[in-house]
C-alpha positions, 0 to 999 in steps of 0.5 A: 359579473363579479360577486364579493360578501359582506362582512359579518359578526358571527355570535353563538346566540344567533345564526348569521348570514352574510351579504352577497353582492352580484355587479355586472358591469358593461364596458367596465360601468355597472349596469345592474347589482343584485343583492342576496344572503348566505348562512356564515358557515352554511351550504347554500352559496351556490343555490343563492349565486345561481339565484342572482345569476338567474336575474342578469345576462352575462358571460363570465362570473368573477368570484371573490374567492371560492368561499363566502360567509366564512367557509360557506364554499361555492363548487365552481364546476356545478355553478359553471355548469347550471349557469352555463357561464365560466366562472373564476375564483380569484384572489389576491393571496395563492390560496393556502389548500392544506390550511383550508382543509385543516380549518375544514377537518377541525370545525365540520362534520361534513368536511369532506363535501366542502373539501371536494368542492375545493377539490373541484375548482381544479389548478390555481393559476397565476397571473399578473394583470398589472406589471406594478402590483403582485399576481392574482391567483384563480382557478376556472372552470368552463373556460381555459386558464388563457381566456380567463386571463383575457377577461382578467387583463380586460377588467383589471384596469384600475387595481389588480382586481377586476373591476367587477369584483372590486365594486361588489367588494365596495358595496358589500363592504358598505351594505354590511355595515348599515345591515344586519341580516340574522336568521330567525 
């Protein structure tokens, strides 16, 4: 399964929230996408997640990053654990921690949970599913870094990024342009 969110506009009239989109593919084919929102700047990334998660089977969750909706920040070791499924935040660029804890430090009161959350994800790895494009970076948890590379190289077939989080990418991408979604 692989999870990405939509992109968002935040303003200071309004709180916003951001799409979040769960595509679980089967033989690199989606076979179910469910749809799900999170406050931009909020706390509840993994409740929603383990909300989506709740309505598929699978056996391993790809994550776009380790933060949605801004610096919405998803603990993947409590996620691994109350789904019971290895999760993985991969991205595209080795995550920059000193930078996101100043980001963090400079705009939260309550920076220091969502730096342990960060904290928590534990080792960023490195690994180059295709010979011709740049290395991935991720962190696991539930899983050792060799199976995780294993599902990596088994999903990466058309770009570097795993199939199932390039389409949610797409379609969270796509999905947040046609909707708006505010909080009241």
């Amino acid at each position: 399964m692989g999870v990405d969110d939509g992109a968002f506009r935040p303003t200071r009239d309004t709180k916003q929230n951001a799409l979040l989109v769960a595509v679980l593919c089967r033989d690199l084919q989606v076979s179910q996408v469910e749809l799900g929102k999170i406050q931009v700047d909020g706390g509840d990334a993994n409740d929603v997640l383990l909300s989506l998660l709740e309505k598929m089977r699978f056996d391993a969750v790809m994550l776009s990053g380790i933060s949605f909706g801004g610096f919405n920040v998803v603990d993947i070791a409590a996620l691994s654990a109350a789904s019971r499924h290895p999760v993985m935040a991969i991205t595209g660029d080795n995550p920059d921690n000193q930078s996101v804890r100043n980001a963090l430090r400079g705009h939260f009161g309550d920076w220091k949970h969502r730096w342990r959350k960060v904290r928590a994800a534990g080792r960023i790895y490195s690994y180059k599913p295709l010979d011709s494009e740049p290395p991935l970076y991720f962190e696991v948890r539930g899983a050792s870094p060799a199976m995780a590379r294993r599902w990596i190289a088994g999903t990466a077939k058309i770009s570097r990024l795993p199939e199932p989080v390039r389409v949610a990418r797409i379609i969270a991408g796509g999905l947040s342009e046609l909707v708006r979604i505010t909080v009241p």
